[in-house]
N, C-alpha and C positions, 0 to 999 in steps of 0.2 A: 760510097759506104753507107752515108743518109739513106741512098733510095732502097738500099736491100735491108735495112733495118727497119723500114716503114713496110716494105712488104712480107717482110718475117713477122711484123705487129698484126698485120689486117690477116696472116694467114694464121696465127694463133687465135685471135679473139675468133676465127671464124670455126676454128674446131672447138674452141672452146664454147660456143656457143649453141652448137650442133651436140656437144657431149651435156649443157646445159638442156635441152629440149629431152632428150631422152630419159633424163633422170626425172625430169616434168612428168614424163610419161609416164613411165615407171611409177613412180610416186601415186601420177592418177588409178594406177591398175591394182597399185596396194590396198590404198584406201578403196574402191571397189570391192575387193575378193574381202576383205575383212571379215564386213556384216554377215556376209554366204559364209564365212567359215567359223562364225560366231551363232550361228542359228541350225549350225550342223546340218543345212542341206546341201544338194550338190546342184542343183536347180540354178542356174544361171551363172555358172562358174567359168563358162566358155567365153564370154567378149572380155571378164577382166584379165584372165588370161592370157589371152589376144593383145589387149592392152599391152599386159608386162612382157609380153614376147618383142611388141613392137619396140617398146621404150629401149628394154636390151641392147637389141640389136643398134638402136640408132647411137644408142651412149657407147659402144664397142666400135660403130663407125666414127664416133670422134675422138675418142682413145685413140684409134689406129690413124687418124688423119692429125693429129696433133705430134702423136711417133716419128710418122715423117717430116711432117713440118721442123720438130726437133733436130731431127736426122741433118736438115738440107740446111739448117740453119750453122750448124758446124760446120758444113763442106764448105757452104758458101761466104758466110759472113764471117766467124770466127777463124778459120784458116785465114784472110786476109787481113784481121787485124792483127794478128800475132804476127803475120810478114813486115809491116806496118811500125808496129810496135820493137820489134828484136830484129831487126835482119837479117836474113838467113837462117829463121829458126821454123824448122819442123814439127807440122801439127797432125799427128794422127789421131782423130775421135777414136777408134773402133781398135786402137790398143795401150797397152797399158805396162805399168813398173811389173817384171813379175814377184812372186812371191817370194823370190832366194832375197830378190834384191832389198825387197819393203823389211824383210825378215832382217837382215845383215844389220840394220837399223839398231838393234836389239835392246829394242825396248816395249816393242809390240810380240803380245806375244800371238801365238798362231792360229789362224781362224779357221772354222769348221765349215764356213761358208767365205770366199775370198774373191773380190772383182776389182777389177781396174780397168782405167781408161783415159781417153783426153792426154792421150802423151803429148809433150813437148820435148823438142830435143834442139838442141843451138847452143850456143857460148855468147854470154855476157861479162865484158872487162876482162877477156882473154881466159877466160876459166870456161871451162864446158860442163852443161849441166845435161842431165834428162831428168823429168818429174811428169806427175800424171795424178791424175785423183783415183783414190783408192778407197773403200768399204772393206771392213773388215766383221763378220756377224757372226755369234755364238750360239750354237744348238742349245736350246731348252726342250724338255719334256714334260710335260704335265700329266698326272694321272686324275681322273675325276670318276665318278659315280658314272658319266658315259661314255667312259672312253682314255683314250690315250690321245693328246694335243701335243703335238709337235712343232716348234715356233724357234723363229732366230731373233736374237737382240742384236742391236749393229753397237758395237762398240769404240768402233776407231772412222771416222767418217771425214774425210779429209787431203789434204795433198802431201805428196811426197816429193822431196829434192834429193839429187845426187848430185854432186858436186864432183870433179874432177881439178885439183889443185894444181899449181906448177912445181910445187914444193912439198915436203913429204915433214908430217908432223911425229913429235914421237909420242906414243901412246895412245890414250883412245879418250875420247871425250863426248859426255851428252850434258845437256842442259834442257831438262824438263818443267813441266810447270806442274807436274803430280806424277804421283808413283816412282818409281826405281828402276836402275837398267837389269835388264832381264838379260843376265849375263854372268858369267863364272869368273869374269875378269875381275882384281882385284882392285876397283872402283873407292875411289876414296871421296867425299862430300868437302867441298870445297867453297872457301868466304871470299867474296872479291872485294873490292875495293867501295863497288857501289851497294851502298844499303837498301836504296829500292831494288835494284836489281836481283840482291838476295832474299828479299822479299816475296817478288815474285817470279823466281825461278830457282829449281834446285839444280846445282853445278856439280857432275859429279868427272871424276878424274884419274886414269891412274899417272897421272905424271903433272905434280901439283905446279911446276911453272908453266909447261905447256899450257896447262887453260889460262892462266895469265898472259901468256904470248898472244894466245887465239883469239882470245874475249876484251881484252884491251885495246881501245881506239889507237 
């Protein structure tokens, strides 16, 4: 496990370092084209050009050499410690919780932009889970004097769990740390025992011993 983590380090710093050089470049072809486009001629506009075309390119060759490297680094490193770690637990990079399921949650609400990934799937303590990291981004539109800007904010950035129980609870329960359940269920807000804990989390319930079953050590 050391030797592929040491060489997942030397193949990162080496695209990073390669996307470093280019932005160098870059950067040289900016400050170049400047003065030529402060003195309103066109008179030697051609090598800083040249320049910024090269720079480009080379920071886009380590953008895309760091992708991969990202890529190989899941298949190869990360899949084996999560064998390692859970036994018998399934790692898929390249899919994810889908949207019924993140949704069923209900307490997010719905994104105009939706991605997941990094699934895991296995059972720990006899319970079966699946979870995967998820993004959730909202449409914004901007109007200005040139134009219409179009932009997404991420507003939920983070992992999700399923759980799969042996035993069947009644009611429905969330415990959040902001906002409210995004849900027509007739949720009641709920005080436990612990005063930090009501502190920092809000307990909401339709079935006020239930969360004290669930929530109590």
């Amino acid at each position: 496990m050391q030797e592929k983590l040491d060489r997942f380090n030397n193949l990162k710093k080496g695209s990073e370092k390669i996307s470093l050089i280019g932005f160098v470049i870059l950067g040289v072809g900016v400050i170049l084209l400047i003065p030529i486009l402060l003195s309103g001629g066109e008179d030697g506009m051609f090598f800083p050009i040249i320049v910024i075309t090269i720079g480009m390119i080379v920071s886009m060759v380590g953008a895309a050499k760091f992708s991969s490297v990202k890529r190989s680094f899941k298949f190869d490193v990360l899949s084996d410690y999560f064998q390692e770690a859970i036994p018998g637990v399934n790692y898929y990079p390249d899919r994810g919780l889908s949207g019924t399921e993140v949704y069923q949650t209900e307490f997010l609400k719905r994104a105009d932009r939706f991605h997941s990934e990094d699934l895991l799937q296995g059972q720990m303590d006899g319970v079966d889970f699946v979870s995967s990291d998820v993004k959730l981004e909202e449409r914004h539109v901007q109007h200005t004097k040139n134009g219409t800007r179009v932009y997404y904010v991420t507003y939920f950035l983070g992992r999700v769990f399923k759980f799969t129980f042996n035993k069947e609870f009644d009611g429905y329960l969330q415990v959040l740390e902001s906002g409210s359940p995004l849900s027509s269920r007739k949720f009641k807000k709920v005080q436990l025992e612990s005063i930090d804990f009501n502190k920092k989390f809000k307990t909401y319930s339709t079935e006020e011993l239930n969360a004290f079953y669930v929530l109590t050590p």
